[in-house]
N, C-alpha and C positions, 0 to 999 in steps of 0.2 A: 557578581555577574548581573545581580539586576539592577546596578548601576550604570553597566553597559548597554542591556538592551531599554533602559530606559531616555539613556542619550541616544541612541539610535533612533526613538521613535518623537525624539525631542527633534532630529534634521529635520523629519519632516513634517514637522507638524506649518511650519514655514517654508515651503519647497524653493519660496524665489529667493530670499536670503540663500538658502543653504547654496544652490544652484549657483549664485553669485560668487559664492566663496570657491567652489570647489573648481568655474571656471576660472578664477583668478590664477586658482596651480596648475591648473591646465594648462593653460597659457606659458604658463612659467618654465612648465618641464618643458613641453613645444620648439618654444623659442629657444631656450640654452642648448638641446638638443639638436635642434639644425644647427645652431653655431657649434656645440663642438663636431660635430659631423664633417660640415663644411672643412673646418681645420685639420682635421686627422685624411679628408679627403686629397687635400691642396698637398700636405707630407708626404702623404704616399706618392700622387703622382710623381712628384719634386725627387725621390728617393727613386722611384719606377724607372723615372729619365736619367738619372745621373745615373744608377750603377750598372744599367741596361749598357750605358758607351764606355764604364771604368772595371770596374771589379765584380760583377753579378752580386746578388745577396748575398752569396759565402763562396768562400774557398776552399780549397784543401791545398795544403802545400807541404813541401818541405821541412821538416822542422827547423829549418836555418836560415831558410827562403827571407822571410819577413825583415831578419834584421838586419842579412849579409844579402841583397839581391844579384849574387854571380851566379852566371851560367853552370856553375859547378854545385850547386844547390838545386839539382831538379831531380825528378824520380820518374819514377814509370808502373801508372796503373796497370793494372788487367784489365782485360772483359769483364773477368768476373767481378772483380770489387768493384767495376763503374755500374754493373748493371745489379749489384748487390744496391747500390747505392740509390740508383734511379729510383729503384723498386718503393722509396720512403713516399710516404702518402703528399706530404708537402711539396715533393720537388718535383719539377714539371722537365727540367731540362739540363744536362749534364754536357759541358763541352768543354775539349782540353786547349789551354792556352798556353804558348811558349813566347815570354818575353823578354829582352835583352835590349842592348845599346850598341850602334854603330856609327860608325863616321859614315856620312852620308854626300856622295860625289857627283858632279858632273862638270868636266871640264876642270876651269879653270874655281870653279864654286865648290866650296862645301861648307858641311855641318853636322853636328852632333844632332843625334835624333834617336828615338827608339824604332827596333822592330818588333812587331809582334803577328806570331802566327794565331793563325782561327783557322776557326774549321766553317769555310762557305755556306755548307748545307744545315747549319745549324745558325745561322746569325739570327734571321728572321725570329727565332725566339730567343734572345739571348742581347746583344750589342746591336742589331738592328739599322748595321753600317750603308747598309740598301738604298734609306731616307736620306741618306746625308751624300749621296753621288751627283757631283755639280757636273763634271766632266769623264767621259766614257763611259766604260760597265764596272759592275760588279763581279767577283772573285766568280770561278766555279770550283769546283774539290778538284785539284790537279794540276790546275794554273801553274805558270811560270813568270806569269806576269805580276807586279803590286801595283797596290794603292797609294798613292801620297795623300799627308794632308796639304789646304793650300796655301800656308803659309811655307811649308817645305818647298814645293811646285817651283812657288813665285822665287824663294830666294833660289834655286840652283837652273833656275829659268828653265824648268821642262814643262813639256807637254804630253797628250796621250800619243803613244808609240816609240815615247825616246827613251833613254837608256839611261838610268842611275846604277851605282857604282856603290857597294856596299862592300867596309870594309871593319872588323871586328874582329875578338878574340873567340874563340869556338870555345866545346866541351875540353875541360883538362887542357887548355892553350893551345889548341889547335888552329893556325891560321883560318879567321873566316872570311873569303871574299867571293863576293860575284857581282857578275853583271843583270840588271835585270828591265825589261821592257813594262813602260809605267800604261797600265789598263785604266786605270780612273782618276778622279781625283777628288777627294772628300771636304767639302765646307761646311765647319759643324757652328754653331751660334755663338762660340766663345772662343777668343783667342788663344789661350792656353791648348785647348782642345788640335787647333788647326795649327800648330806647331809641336803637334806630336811626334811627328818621322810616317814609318810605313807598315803598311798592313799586306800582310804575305798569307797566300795557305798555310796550313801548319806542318802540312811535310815541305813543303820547299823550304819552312823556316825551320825545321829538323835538319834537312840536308846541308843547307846554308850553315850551322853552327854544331855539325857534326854532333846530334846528340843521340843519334837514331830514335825508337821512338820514346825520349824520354820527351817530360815537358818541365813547364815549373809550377803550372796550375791547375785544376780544376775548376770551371766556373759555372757558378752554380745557381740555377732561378726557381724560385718559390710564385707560388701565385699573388701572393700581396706580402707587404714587409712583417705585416702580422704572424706571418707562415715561420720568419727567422728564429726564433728561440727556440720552439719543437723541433725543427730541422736539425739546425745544430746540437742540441742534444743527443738525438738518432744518429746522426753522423759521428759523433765524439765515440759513443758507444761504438760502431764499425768500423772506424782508425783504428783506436783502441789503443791511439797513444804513438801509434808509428808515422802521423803526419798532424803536420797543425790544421784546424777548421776554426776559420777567421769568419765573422759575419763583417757585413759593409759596414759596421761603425766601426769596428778595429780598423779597415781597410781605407776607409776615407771619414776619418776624425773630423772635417773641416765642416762635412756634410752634417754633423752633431750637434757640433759647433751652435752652428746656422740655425738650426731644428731649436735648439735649446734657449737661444735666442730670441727667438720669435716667441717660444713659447709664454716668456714670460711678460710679454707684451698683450699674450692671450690673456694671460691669468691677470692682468688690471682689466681688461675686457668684460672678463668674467665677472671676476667682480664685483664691476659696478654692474652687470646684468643681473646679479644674485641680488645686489641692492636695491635695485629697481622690482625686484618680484616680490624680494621681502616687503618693503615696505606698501605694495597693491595687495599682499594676502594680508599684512599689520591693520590695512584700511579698511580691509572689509569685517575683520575680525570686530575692531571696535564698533564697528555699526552692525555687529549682531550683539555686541554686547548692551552699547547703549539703547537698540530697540526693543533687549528684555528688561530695563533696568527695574521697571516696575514688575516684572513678573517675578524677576529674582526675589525684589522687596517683600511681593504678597507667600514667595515660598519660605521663607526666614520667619517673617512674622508666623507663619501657622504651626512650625514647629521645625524645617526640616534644618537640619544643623549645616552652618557654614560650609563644615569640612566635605561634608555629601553631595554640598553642590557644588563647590570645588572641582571634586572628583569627577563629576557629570559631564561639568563646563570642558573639563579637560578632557574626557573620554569622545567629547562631540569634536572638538578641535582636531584631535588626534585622527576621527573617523572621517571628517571632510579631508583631515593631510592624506589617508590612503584612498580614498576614493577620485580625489582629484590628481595624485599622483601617478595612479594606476590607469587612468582614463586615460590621462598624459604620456602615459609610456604606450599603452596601446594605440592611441593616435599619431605619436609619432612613428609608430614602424612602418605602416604604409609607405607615407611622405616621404620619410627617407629613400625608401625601396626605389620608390620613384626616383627622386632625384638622382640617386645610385646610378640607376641604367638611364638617367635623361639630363645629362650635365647641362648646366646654365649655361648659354653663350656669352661670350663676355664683349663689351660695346666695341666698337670697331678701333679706337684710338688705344683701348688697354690690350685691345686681342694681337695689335702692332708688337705693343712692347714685349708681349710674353713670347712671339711669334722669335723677337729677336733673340730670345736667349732661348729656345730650343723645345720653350711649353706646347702644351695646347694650349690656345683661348678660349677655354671653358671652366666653370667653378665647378671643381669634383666633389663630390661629398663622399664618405666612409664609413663601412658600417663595424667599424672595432668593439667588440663587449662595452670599454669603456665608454664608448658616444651615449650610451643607453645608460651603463649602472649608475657612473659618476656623476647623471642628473639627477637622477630620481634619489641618489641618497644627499646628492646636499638642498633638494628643494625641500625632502621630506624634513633633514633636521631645520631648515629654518623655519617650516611648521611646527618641530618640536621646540622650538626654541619661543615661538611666538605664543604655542598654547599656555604660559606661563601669565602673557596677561590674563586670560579670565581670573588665572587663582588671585591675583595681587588684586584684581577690581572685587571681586565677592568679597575678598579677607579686607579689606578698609571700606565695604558698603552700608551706610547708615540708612539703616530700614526706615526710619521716620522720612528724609531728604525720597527714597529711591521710593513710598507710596506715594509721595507727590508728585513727583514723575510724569 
């Protein structure tokens, strides 16, 4: 122990050395910390946007739904178990989805297309189909009217007020047809998207395929992607085995894909950024080494044994890696916080591009545990790993060469 507090009062007996080393980790945790921020920022939104227009964070479905998707694989919640479910601390928003496939008519023109019912007065938190209305209005709860996308529109040539022709199989083979008056028309940033088919209330799309009020989904929004794992466990537990609860990676695998992908383009990023800190805390290290070389020399010579001062060298290393480490984490929570609620705008030529596929043109940052832990323990090991020089420079220090010094 009085090895410890005598490295401790060994920092400062030189405050601008020591100052120097501990800002170099400072720095180090800083910067890796905005960068992974930034990134787990840029994923979330990317994940926010797609599953808001595809499959929400989770589902519940069917137990058969997933792998056989017929109209004859759907169920019907209660009140009680949607509001059993609401009640979970993660989930902000519960709304029932009924999805199927139909031949889609007008005239002389058609096409295969899906339909899917929503529930209007729930979009705004959920799918958010509002944003994406090129042409007339949006649903209200009751409508008899849909939505096309516009590659649909364009190929069966309608516009708002004309009449599409939907024809399909219902619940149990029940003939499904109707005529229906088109209210909007939706243009989403991605081609696949805007040859989707049509977006109906969810009773009219009940009535339409005679299911009453069965559906085939639950769809489900947590407040950040982070929310998915707790969610889904508290949901599994409330099923209890009588419906599947899928998160968005089981539901859109491509979107993982993508994520995983990228990632590992982060992690050469990283690091070479890890590289680049180690070797500014390697730098400064040596230049507190070589500015005591003569002090080390005068403490050997008087008696104090190798291994003690080993033990010192290493106990001060170790004390500048938490002191500079800890600084660094608590300078970064601000910053972050900030950026959090003040995204970066992004230049006008890149805020084009993101605009086209459906982003915002702003760099989102995120504040996931991991932005934070996963700095500070690998800047701290690469201070552990560096405090190893002082031992190798004391254990081969020739006292004679190091009083000349």
């Amino acid at each position: 122990m009085n090895l410890f507090f005598m490295a401790w009062k060994n920092l400062w007996r030189n405050k601008r050395r020591t100052l120097i080393t501990v800002a170099s980790i400072f720095f180090g945790v800083l910067i890796s910390t905005i960068m992974s921020s930034l990134q787990d920022g840029t994923y979330g939104n990317m994940i926010d946007m797609s599953v808001k227009l595809s499959s929400g964070y989770l589902q519940i479905q069917h137990p058969e739904y997933q792998d056989n998707k017929s109209i004859n694989n759907i169920f019907e919640p209660t009140d009680k178990f949607i509001s059993e479910i609401s009640e979970i601390k993660e989930i902000t928003t519960v709304a029932k989805r009924l999805e199927s496939f139909a031949l889609l008519s007008s005239g002389p023109n058609t096409r295969g297309g899906a339909v899917i019912g929503i529930e209007p007065e729930k979009d705004n938190l959920t799918s958010n189909l509002k944003n994406w209305i090129s042409e007339g209005d949006f649903l209200n709860s009751g409508d008899q009217g849909v939505l096309l996308t516009d590659n649909i529109a364009k190929h069966l040539k309608l516009g708002i007020n004309d009449t599409i022709i939907l024809i399909s199989q219902g619940y149990h083979g029940v003939t499904a047809a109707g005529a229906y008056p088109v209210k909007g028309i939706l243009k989403f940033s991605t081609p696949q998207m805007n040859s989707l088919g049509v977006f109906m209330d969810i009773n009219l799309a009940q009535e339409f395929y005679s299911t009453e009020s069965m559906i085939t989904s639950l769809m489900i929004m947590v407040d950040d992607y982070t929310d998915v794992a707790p969610a889904a466990r508290k949901l599994n537990h409330s099923v209890n085995g009588d419906y599947n609860v899928l998160t968005w990676q089981e539901i859109n695998p491509e979107i993982v894909q993508f994520i995983d992908s990228d990632r590992s383009g982060g992690i050469v990023m990283k690091a070479i950024l890890y590289i680049v800190i180690g070797f500014g805390i390697f730098g400064t290290i040596i230049m507190m080494v070589a500015e005591r070389k003569r002090e080390l020399g005068v403490m050997i010579a008087v008696g104090m044994q190798k291994f003690k001062l080993s033990i010192i060298l290493f106990y001060e290393t170790i004390l500048i890696g938490i002191v500079g480490v800890f600084t660094g984490f608590l300078g970064s929570i601000p910053i972050i916080l900030f950026l959090v609620g003040n995204p970066i705008e992004l230049p006008e030529e890149l805020a084009e591009a993101y605009l086209q596929y459906g982003f915002e043109p702003y760099m989102f940052f995120g504040t996931a545990p991991s932005v934070f832990t996963n700095q500070v323990l690998a800047i701290f090991i690469i201070t552990l790993i560096i405090s190893l020089y002082p031992i190798f420079k004391v254990k081969n220090l020739k006292v004679t060469n190091a009083l000349r010094a």
